[in-house]
Every structure is written in C-alpha cells, then in structure tokens.
C-alpha positions in Angstrom: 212.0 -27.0 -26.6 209.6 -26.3 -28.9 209.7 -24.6 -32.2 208.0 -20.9 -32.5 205.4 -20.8 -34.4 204.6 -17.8 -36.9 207.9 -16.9 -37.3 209.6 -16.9 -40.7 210.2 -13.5 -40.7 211.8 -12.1 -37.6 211.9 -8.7 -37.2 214.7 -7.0 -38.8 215.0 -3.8 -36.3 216.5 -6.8 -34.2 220.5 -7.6 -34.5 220.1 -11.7 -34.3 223.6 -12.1 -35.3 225.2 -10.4 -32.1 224.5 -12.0 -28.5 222.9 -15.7 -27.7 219.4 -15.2 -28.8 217.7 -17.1 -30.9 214.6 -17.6 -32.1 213.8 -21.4 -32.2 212.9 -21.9 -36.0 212.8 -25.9 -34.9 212.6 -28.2 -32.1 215.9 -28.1 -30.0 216.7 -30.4 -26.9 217.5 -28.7 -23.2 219.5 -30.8 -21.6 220.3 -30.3 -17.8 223.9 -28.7 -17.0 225.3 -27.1 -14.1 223.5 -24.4 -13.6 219.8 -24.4 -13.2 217.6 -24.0 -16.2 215.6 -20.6 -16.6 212.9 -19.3 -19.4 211.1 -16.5 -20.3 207.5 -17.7 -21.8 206.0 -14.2 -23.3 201.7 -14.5 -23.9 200.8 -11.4 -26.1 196.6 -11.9 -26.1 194.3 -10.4 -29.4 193.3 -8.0 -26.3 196.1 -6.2 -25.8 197.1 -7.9 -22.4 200.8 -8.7 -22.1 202.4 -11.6 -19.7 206.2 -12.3 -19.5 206.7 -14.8 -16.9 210.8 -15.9 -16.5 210.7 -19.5 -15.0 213.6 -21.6 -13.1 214.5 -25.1 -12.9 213.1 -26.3 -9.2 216.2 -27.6 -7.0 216.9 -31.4 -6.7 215.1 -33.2 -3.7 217.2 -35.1 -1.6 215.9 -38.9 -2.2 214.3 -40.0 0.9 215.8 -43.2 2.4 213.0 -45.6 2.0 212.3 -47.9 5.2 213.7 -51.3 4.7 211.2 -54.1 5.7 208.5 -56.0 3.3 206.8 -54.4 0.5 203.7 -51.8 1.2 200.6 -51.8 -0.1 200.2 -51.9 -4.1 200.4 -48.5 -5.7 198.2 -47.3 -8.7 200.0 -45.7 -11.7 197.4 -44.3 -14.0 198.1 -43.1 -17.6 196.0 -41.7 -20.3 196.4 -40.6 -24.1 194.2 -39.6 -27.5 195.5 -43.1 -29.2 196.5 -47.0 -28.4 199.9 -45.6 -29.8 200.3 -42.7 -28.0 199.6 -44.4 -25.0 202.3 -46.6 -25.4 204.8 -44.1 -25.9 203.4 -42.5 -22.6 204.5 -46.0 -20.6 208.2 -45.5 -22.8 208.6 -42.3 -22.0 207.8 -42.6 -17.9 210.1 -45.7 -18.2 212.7 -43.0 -19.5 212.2 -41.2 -16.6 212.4 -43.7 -13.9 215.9 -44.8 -15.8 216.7 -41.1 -15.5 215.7 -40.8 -11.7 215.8 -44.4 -10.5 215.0 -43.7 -6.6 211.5 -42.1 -7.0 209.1 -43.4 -4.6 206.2 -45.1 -6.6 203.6 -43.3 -3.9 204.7 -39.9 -5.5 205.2 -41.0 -8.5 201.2 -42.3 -8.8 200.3 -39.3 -6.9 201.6 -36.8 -9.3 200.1 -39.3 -12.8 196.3 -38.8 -10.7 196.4 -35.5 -9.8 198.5 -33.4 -12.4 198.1 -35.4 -15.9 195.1 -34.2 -18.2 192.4 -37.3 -18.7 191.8 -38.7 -22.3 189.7 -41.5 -23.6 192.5 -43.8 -24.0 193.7 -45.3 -20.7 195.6 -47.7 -18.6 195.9 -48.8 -14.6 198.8 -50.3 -13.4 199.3 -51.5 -10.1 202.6 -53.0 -8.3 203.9 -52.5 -4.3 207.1 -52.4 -5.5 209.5 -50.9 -8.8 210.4 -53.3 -10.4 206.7 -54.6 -10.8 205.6 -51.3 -11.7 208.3 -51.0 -14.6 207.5 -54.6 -15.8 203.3 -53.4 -16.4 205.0 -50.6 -17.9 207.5 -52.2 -20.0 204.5 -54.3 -21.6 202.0 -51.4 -22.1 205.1 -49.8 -24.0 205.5 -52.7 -26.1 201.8 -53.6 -26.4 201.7 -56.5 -24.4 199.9 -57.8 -21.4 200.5 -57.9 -17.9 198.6 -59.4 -14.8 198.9 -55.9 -13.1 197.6 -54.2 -15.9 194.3 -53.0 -17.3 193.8 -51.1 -20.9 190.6 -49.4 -21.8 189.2 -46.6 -23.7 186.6 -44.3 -21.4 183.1 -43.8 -23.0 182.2 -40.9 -21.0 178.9 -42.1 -20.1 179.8 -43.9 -16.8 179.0 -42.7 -13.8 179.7 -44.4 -10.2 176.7 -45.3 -8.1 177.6 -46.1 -4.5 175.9 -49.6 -3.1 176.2 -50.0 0.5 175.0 -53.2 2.1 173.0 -54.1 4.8 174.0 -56.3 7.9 175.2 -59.9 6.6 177.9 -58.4 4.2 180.5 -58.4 7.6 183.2 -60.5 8.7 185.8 -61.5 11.4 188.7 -59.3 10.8 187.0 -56.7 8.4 188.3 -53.5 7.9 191.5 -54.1 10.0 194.2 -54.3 7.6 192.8 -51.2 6.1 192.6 -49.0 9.2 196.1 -50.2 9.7 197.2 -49.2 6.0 195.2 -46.2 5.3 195.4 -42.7 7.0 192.2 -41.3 5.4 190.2 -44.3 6.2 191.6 -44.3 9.7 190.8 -40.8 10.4 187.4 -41.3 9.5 186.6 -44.3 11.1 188.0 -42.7 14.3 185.5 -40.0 13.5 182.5 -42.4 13.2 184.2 -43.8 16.8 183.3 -40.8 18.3 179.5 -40.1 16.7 178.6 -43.1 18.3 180.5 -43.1 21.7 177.6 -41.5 23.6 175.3 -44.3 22.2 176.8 -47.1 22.9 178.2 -49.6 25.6 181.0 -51.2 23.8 184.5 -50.4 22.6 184.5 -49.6 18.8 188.2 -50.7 18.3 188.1 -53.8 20.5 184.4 -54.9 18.7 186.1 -54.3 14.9 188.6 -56.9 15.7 186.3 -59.4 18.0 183.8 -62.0 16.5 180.8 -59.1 15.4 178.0 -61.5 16.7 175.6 -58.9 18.6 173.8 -57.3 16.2 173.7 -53.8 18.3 177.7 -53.9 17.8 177.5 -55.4 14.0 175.6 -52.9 12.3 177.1 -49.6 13.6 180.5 -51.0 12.9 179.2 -51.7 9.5 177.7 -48.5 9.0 181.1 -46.5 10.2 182.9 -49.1 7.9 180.9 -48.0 5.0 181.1 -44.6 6.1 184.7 -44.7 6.4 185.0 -46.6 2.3 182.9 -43.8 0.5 185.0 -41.2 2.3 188.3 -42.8 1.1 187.2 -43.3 -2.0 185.9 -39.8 -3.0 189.5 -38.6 -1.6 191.0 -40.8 -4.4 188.8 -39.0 -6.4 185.9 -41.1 -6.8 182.6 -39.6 -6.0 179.4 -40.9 -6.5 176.5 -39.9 -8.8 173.9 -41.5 -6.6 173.8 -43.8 -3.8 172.0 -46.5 -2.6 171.2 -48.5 0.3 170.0 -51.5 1.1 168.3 -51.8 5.2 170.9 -50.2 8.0 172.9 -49.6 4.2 170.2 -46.3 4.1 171.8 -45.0 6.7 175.2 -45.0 5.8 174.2 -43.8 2.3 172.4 -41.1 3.7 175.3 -40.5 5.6 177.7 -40.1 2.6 176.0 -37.8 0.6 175.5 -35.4 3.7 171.7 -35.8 3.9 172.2 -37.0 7.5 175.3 -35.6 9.4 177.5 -38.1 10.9 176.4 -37.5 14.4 172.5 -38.5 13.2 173.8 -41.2 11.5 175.7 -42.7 14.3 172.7 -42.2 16.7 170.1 -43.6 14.4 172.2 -46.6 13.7 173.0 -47.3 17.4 169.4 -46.8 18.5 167.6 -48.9 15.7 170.4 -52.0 16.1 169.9 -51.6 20.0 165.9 -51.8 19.0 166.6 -54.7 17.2 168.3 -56.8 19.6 165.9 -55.7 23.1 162.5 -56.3 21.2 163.0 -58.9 18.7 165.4 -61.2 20.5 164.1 -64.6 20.1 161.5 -64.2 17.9 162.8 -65.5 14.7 166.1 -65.9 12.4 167.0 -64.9 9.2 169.1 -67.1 6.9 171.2 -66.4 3.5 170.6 -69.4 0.7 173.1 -69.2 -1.9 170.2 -70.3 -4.7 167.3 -68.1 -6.9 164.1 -67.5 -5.2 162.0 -69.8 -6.7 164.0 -72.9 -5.3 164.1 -71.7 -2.4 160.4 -71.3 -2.4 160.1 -74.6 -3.1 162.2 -75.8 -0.6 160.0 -74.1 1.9 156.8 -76.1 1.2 157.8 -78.2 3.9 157.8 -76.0 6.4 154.5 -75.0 6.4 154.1 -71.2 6.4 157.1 -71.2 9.1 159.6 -70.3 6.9 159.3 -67.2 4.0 161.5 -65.7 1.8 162.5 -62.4 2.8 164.2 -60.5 0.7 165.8 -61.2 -3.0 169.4 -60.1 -3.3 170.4 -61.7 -6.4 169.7 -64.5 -9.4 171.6 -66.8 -6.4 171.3 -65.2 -3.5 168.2 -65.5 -1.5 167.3 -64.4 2.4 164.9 -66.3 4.3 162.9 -65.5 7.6 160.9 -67.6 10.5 161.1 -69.4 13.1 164.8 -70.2 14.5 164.2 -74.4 15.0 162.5 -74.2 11.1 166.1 -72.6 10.4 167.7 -74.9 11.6 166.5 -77.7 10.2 166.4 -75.9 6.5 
C-alpha cells in the first residue's frame, strides 16, 4: 500500500488513537488472508467534486484444467518500462507472480500484458508455447541476459506499419492452412471472404486452399481472401496500418483492408479479372521469377531476341520476366 502523501499533520478533531484507522505515513504490505480484501480510495478534486469509491478483492477463479496433448501455438508476452532496469524488474516481478499462481494459462496471461499494461519506450517480446519457456525468456530479461525467444528494444515513436500485400507468385501448396486451423479470427474471416466470392466462382474455396493452386482463376482469389484474412488478424492483435500498398491483384486486397472497396467488390473484382486472365490470355505467353538484379537478367535476354522482356522489378535480386512460353523454357 502506498504511503499518503501531504499528510504530516492529520487532523486533530480526529481520535487516531481509538479504533483501527490509520493513516499510512509509509509504505505497508497487504498481504492476502482469509477474508477478501476491501478499500476505500477517496478523490477530493481542486473543483469541489468528491468520489469515495470502496473496492473488494475479486473472488479466485477456479484454474481451468488445461487439455493434455502437444504444445499450442507460441504465445507472446509483451512488457514495457521507462528504463533497461526497470524493465528488468518488470520480468522479476511477473516471475513472482507466476511462482505465486503457478497454473495461469500463458494465453491469459499475454492477453492481459497487451491489452491492460500502459506502453513505454523501453520494451521486450517474449514468446514460448509453453511455461517453462516463457519463464526461462523471462528469467534472462530479469537478469539481463539473452534468450533465443526474446527481443529487447527501445520504441522511437516514429514508426509506423505500412501494409505490403503481394501479387500472385507469393503462394504455395499448403498456405494458410495451419493458420485457419490455429486461429479463430483469421478463420472467421476467411470464411467470410468464402462467401463474397461464392456467387463468382466454380470451385470450392476450402478444397482449392489445400489442393496444388495451379489455375490462376482459383490462385489469386484465394490469395486475395488470404491477405484479406492477415490484415484483419493483425489489426485485432492490434496492429493497424498507416498506409497500404499493393502490388497487381495485391491492389485489391489492399483496397479491401482499408475499406475503400467492401469485401463483396473485392471478391467480385478479383474473381472476374483472374477468370479474365485465364479465358483471354491462355497461351499467349508466360511469366517467369529470376532470383538475380535486372540488369543480368537483361543481359541474359540478348539471346532471345526481343522474345523475352523483363517485366517487372521486385527487388536488388528478384526479377520477373515475360514472353513467349518455349523462350521460357529454354531461359
């Protein structure tokens, strides 16, 4: 408990030498007995308004039994402070608690550090699927060490997400799946995005997501409702975007997330321009991915004669490159 403040001269029309109150000249500790713990916090403002608020100890939550069977998915634990040194003794003192309360469930436990802790400049992530790595991060925060499942950092205050969302290329067998098995929010979304693009489409959206993804008027929807489905999660963790960005059929699911197209729009322009793709330019050329800078790959298409060109620029190594499918091949 803390001390009162302003205090060294308590009013003498009080008797503080009869009864059980007293003032709290210094820091005292509460410790739990067995009845619950009440307090009355008074708030006397310059204005003249008056608040006396009497507050009791919240009943003990039966533990819930935790499923036996392998570990789930890796939990964050997120803690913040003014200083390095505070920080630490954040990291002692929630290892204090969980010796206090050993069967905490981690989920709640990194629920209540994201969503109820004020956010200073001084910060740390930890991540584990199970206690005991959880406490080990922790343990070597609180001693200034290191941990594989830990990251230290002090916020600048300047950064500010940016959303990049791909275009088609950026898929692969078995993507998404473990998520939509793992993650309730993504799920519901996805089955959302399901739906937009039901009435456009000839396909099953589930069976498709776990198949090969070699038509392009099945690859780029699922991509666009998998990208949908990712910004959405994200922002309910928290994270939401200054800007997006999107890079071909990426537009769409950009515009998507932001809410400058609805998801129904999106769905339908996605479907229609990926089914456009596949009736009308069906054998009329390739496009190839070359894991080197542009001007190699430039000269690398000398001997091609105009056949081959190079598309699009995605990175220092990362270059995409357009013609005619036998030219392809044989690059």
């Amino acid at each position: 408990l803390p001390r009162t403040l302003h205090v060294d001269r308590p009013s003498s029309k009080v008797d503080w030498d009869a009864g059980q109150v007293r003032l709290l000249t210094e820091p005292r500790d509460w410790p739990a007995g067995d009845r619950p713990r009440r307090a009355a916090v008074s708030s006397f403002g310059i204005s003249g308004t008056n608040a006396h608020v009497i507050l009791e100890q919240a009943p003990q939550a039966p533990a819930a039994p935790r499923p036996a069977g392998p570990a789930g998915p890796a939990v964050p634990w997120l803690l913040t402070a003014r200083t390095p040194a505070a920080l630490a003794g954040q990291a002692a003192a929630l290892l204090g608690h969980l010796d206090t309360h050993p069967g905490l469930d981690p989920s709640d436990v990194g629920w209540s550090l994201a969503t109820t802790r004020a956010r200073f400049a001084h910060r740390a992530a930890i991540t584990g699927a199970d206690p005991a790595e959880l406490r080990g991060a922790l343990a070597a925060l609180a001693d200034g060490g290191t941990a594989r499942n830990l990251v230290q950092g002090t916020a600048t205050g300047r950064a500010r997400p940016v959303f990049v969302f791909p275009g088609q290329g950026s898929q692969w067998s078995g993507m998404a799946t473990r998520l939509l098995d793992e993650s309730p929010v993504f799920a519901a979304r996805m089955a959302e995005c399901a739906a937009a693009l039901e009435p456009h489409t000839d396909w099953d959206f589930h069976t498709e997501l776990r198949g090969g993804l070699d038509r392009v008027d099945v690859v780029q929807p699922l991509l666009w409702a998998v990208m949908v489905s990712l910004a959405h999660t994200w922002s309910a963790y928290g994270v939401t975007p200054a800007a997006v960005i999107g890079h071909s059929q990426g537009e769409i699911a950009a515009a998507c997330a932001v809410g400058a197209l609805s998801l129904a729009d999106g769905a339908r322009v996605v479907a229609l321009r990926s089914r456009a793709i596949a009736e009308l330019l069906s054998g009329s050329g390739g496009m190839m991915s070359v894991g080197e800078g542009a001007d190699a790959v430039r000269a690398r298409l000398a001997a091609w004669d105009g056949r081959l060109s190079v598309a699009a620029v995605n990175g220092a190594a990362s270059t995409v490159v357009s013609g005619d499918a036998d030219a392809l091949d044989e690059l």
